[in-house]
N, C-alpha and C positions, 0 to 999 in steps of 0.2 A: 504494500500500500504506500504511496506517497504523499508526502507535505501537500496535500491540495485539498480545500474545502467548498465543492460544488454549489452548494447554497447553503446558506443561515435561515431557519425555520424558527423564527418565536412561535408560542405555544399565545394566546390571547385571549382573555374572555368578553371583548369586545370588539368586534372587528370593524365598525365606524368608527368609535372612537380611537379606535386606534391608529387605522388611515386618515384620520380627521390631524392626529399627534403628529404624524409621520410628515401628512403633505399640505395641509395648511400650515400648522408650528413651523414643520422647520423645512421644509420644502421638496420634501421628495417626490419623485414623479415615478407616477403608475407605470409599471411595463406591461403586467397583465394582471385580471383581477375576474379570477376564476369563480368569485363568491364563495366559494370555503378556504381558499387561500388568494392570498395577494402577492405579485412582486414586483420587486422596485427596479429601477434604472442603476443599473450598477456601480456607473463613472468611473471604469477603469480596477473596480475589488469585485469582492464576493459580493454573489448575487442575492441579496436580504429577502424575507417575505415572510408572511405571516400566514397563521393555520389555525383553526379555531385548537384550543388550547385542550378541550375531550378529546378531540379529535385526531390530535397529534399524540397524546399520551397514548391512545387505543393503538394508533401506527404501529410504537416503537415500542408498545408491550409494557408498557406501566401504569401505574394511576396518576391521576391529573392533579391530585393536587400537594402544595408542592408548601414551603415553610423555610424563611431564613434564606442563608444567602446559599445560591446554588455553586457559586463555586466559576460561575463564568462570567465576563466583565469583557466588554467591547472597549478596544480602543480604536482613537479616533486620532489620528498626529495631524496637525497645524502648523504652519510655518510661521507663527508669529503668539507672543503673549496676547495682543491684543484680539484674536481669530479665536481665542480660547474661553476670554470674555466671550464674546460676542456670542460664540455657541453656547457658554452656559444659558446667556441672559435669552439667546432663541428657546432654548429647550424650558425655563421656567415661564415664560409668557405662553407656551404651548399649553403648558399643566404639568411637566415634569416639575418633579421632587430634588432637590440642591443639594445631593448627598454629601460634598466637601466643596465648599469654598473654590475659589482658584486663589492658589498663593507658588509659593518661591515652595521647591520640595528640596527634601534635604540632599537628595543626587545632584540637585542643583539647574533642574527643567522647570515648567511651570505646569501647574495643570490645577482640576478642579473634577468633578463628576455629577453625573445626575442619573435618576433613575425614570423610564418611562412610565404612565400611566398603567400597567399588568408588572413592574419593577424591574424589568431589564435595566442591568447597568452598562452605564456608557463613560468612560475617562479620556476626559479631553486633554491633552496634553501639548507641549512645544518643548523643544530642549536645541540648544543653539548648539550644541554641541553634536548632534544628528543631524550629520552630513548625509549618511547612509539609510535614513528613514524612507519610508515608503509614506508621503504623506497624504492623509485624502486629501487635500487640500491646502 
């Protein structure tokens, strides 16, 4: 098996609201939108989309419902502190949750986090010293 991840499936118990999060808050555009799953334009990463959250537990053989932190956290790399802002303060005027601040990290990058509306986390981050970053943006 290789380093490669085909698509990202959140699990969601909303799926308005949650394309509502996605592509009014913070912009992302429909690529298809199957009505039990969604996905998005990928601009160059992994292909994101959404699955109603039974639905996806039933798939992959477990129950749906789920407690505390899973254990998986999105990053997002930025070329600039100020693009870091910017995405938190997009993602809290959406209805995302401010999990950390954005500040100075002790590595010595910048970054902050938020969680979507169903609690997916997402860490925004910059670090000047990431030459070699794959950045979204």
């Amino acid at each position: 098996m290789q380093a490669h991840v085909s698509s990202i499936l959140l699990g969601v118990q909303d799926m308005d609201r949650s394309k509502r999060f996605y592509t009014e808050g913070l912009g992302w555009k429909v690529q298809n939108d199957y009505k039990i799953s969604v996905f998005f334009v990928p601009h160059g990463g992994s292909l994101v989309g959404f699955y109603g959250r039974d639905g996806l537990a039933d798939m992959v053989g477990v129950g749906p419902a789920g407690n505390g932190f899973s254990g998986v956290v999105f990053n997002y790399v930025v070329r600039s502190e100020d693009r870091v802002d910017q995405v938190l303060d997009e993602a809290k005027k959406a209805g995302g949750k401010i999990l950390k601040p954005a500040a100075k990290l002790q590595w010595g990058g910048y970054g902050g986090s938020f969680a979507d509306p169903d609690g997916y986390i997402w860490n925004i981050g910059y670090s000047a010293e990431g030459k070699d970053q794959h950045y979204a943006e």
